[in-house]
N, C-alpha and C positions, 0 to 999 in steps of 0.2 A: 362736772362742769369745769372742775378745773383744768384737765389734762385737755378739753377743747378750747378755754381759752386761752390758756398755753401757745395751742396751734395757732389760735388767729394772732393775738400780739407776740410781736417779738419783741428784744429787749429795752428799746428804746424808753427813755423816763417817761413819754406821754404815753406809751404802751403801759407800761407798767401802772401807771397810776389808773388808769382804766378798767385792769385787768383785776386791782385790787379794788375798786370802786363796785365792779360788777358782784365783787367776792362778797364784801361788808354790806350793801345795800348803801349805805352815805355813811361818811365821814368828817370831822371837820380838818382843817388843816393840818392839825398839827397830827394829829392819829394818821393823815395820809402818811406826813413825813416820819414817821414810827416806822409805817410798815414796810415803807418806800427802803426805808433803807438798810431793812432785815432782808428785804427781794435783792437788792442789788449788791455785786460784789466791787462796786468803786463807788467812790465817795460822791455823793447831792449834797449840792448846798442846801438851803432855808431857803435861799433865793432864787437858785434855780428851779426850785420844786415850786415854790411860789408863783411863778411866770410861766410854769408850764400848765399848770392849774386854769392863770388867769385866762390863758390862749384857747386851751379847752374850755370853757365856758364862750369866749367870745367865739368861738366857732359852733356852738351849741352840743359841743359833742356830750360835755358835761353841765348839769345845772347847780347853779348851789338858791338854796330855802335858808334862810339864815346863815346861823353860820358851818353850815353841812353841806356837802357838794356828793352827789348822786349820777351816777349817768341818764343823761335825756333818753325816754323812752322815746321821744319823737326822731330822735337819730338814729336810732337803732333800726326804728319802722322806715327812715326814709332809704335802707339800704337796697332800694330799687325792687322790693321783695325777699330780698335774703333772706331775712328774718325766719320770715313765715315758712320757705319753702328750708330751709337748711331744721328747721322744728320737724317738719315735717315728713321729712326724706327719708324712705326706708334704709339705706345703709348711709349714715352720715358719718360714719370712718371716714366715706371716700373723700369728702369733702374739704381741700384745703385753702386756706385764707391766710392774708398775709397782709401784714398795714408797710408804706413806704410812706416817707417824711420829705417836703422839699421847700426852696424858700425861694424860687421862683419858679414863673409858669413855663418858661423857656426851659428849665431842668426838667419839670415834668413831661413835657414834648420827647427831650433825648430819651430819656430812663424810658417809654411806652415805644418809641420806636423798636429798642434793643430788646425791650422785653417780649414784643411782641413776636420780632422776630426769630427770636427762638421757643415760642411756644407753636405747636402743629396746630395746623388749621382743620384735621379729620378729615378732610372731606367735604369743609363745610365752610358757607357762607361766612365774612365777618358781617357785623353787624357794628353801626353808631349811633350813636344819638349826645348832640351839646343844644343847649339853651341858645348860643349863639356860635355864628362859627370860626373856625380856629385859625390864624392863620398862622405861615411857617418861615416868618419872619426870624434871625437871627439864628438860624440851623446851618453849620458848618457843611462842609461838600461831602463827607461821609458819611451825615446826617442824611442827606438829600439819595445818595444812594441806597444807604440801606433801607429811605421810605421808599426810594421805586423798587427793591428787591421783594418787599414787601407785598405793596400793590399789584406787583407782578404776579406775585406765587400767590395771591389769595384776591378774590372780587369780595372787592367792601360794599357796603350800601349806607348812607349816612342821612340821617333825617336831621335837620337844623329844623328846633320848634318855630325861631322868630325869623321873620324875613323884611329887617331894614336894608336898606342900601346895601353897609358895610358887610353886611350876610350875603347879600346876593352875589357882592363883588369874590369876597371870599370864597364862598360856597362854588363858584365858578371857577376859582383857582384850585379848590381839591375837586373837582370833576378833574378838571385837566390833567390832574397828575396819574388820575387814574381810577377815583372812586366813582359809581351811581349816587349822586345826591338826591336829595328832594328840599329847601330852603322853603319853608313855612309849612307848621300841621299842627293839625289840634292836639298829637304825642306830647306828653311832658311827665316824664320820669322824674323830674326833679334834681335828679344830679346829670355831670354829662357820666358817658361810660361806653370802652371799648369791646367789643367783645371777638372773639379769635379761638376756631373749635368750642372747645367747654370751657374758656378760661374767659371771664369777665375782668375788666379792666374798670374800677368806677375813681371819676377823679371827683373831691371834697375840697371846696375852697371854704374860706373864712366868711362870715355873710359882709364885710366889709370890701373885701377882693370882688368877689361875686356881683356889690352893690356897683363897681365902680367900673369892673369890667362892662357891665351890663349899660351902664350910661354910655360910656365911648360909641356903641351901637345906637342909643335911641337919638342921642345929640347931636350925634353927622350925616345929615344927608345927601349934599352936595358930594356928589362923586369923583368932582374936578379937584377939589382940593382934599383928601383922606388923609386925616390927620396922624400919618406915619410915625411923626417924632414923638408921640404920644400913645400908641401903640408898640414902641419898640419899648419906649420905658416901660409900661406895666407889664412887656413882657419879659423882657430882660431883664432889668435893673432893680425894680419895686419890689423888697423884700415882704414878704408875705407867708404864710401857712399852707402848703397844698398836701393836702392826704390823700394816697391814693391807694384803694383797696381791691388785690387782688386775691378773686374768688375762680376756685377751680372746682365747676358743681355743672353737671352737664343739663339736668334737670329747668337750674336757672338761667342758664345760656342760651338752650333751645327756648323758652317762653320767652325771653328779650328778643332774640332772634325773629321767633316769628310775627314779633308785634312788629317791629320795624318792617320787614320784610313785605306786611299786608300793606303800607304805604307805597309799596312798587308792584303786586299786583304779581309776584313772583311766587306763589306759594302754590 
């Protein structure tokens, strides 16, 4: 177990403390910061470990029962199926994961662009699926290229679960660029997530990020006035937690794949 959780975190202090979370079963504080800092070869403060602690619980990654902090099984299950299919995967050598850290949703946008781009498509379809849809507000003209290089060298298909306004309006601006949308369906994975060949992209926000993104969409209907300036902040400016884990498992790629895929009728 260790030498695979090794693979999935890397060394970042909220890796780590997960990765030794998973190790010990729960912990209380201060035994994290014992272990935390036999793991690491630079110096944690008491405070930083503390606030990386508190983040992961408000993100539900972690839970603490008194005074003991344990990893949420319920996180673990929400990995879009992960879990179950990387348990169950006759060679799971193959299988690599990788957690990235960002503190805006606009960073996350660049960093999935670039990554994507240099992951091969096989042969195959991409596939997406977000809660609501994204738009590409605040992406620099190199950004914008290498999304149409993108969209060019691979046919995406993207299911948006919810279809207010600001979804339909959006969801029409990523058609244009280039993807097959669909803006409302009964799909709901629960997180959003990319996927590209066998490499799954899943992005993890805070349930407070999540909570307020989510309003912006149910609040504005009025399509004449779309509240831009308020949109740019939470995606630019508004410091926040976004975790984004990437899974390279072909197994779980194809079955994402072709769930989306059965909403266009392409299978």
């Amino acid at each position: 177990m260790e030498n695979a959780l090794t693979t999935i975190f890397n060394n970042s202090t909220k890796s780590t403390i997960i990765k030794i979370l998973a190790e010990n079963n729960s912990l209380s504080l201060k035994e994290i910061c014992g272990k935390l800092k036999k793991e690491n070869t630079k110096t944690v403060s008491y405070q930083a470990i503390h606030k990386a602690v508190n983040e992961l619980v408000e993100e539900e990654v972690l839970e603490k029962i008194g005074k003991v902090f344990s990893v949420n099984e319920k996180w673990i299950n929400n990995l879009s199926k992960l879990s179950e299919e990387l348990k169950t995967k006759n060679k799971p050598e193959e299988t690599e994961a990788k957690l990235y850290h960002f503190d805006t949703f606009i960073n996350v946008g660049k960093f999935l662009i670039k990554a994507l781009n240099s992951t091969p498509n096989e042969n195959k379809k991409g596939a997406c699926f977000t809660k609501h849809a994204w738009s590409f507000f605040g992406l620099a003209e190199n950004d914008y290229k290498q999304l149409n290089k993108l969209l060019t060298e691979t046919k995406f298909y993207e299911v948006i679960h919810n279809s207010t306004p600001l979804d339909k309006v959006f969801g029409k601006a990523i058609q244009d660029l280039g993807k097959t949308v669909k803006v409302g369906s009964k799909l709901d994975f629960g997180e959003d997530f990319l996927i590209k060949g066998n490499t799954m992209f899943q992005v993890h926000y805070t349930p407070e990020f999540a909570k307020e993104f989510a309003n912006i969409f149910q609040t504005h209907k009025d399509l004449e006035n779309l509240p831009i300036s308020k949109i740019m902040e939470k995606f630019m400016i508004t410091k926040t937690h976004i975790t984004v884990i990437v899974i390279k498992d072909e197994i779980v790629a194809d079955n994402l794949r072709e769930e989306i895929l059965k909403e266009f009728k392409v299978i």
